[in-house]
N, C-alpha and C positions, 0 to 999 in steps of 0.2 A: 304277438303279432308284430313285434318289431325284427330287429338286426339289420345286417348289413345290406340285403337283399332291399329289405322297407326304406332305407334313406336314399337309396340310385335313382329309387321311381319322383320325386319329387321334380329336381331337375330335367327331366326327359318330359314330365308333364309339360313343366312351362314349357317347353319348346316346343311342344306340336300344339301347342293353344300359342303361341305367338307365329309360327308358320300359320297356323287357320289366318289367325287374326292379318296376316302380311297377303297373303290369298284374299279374303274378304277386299282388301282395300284395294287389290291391282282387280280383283272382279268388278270393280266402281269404276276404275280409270278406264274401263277400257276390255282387257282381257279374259273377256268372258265366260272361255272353259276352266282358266286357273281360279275364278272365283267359283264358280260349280263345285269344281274341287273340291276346294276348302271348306265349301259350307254342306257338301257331302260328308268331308272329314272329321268337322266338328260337328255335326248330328252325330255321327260315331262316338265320336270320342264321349260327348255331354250323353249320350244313352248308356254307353260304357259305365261312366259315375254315378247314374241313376242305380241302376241294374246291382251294381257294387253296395249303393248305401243300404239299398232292402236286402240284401245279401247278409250280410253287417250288421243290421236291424240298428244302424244309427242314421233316426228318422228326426232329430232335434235343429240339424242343418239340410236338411231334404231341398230345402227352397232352393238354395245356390244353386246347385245343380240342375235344379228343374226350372228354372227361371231358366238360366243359361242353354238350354234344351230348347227351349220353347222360341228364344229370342235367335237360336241355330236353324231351326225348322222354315220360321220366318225367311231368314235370308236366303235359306234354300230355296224356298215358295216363289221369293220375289226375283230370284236372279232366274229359274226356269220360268217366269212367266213373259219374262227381258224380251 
């Protein structure tokens, strides 16, 4: 399960969870559809790692991700309720 292909995906990670995360915070100040976005984006993405770790059947770290799932939903929940 390794190679060349398995070490690109790490960096590309951090960056669409720090775009969420950069979204999240302009959807607080203010810009309401770009936080929608992102807490669209990041339910994706945190369902995406879910879906992977049962895939994988490595259930020893399950919480990360599904804490992180849950606490993406929220934001979702709370910026369409705005």
């Amino acid at each position: 399960m390794g190679g060349p292909r398995a070490r690109r995906w790490p960096p590309t990670f951090a960056v669409l969870k720090a775009a969420g995360a950069v979204g999240l915070a302009l959807g607080l100040l203010g810009v309401r559809l770009l936080g929608i976005a992102a807490a669209v984006g990041l339910v994706q993405f945190f369902l995406c790692a879910v879906i992977r770790h049962v895939q994988t059947r490595v259930h020893h770290n399950m919480a990360f991700p599904g804490t992180f799932l849950a606490l993406s939903v929220a934001s979702l929940a709370l910026a369409l309720a705005r």
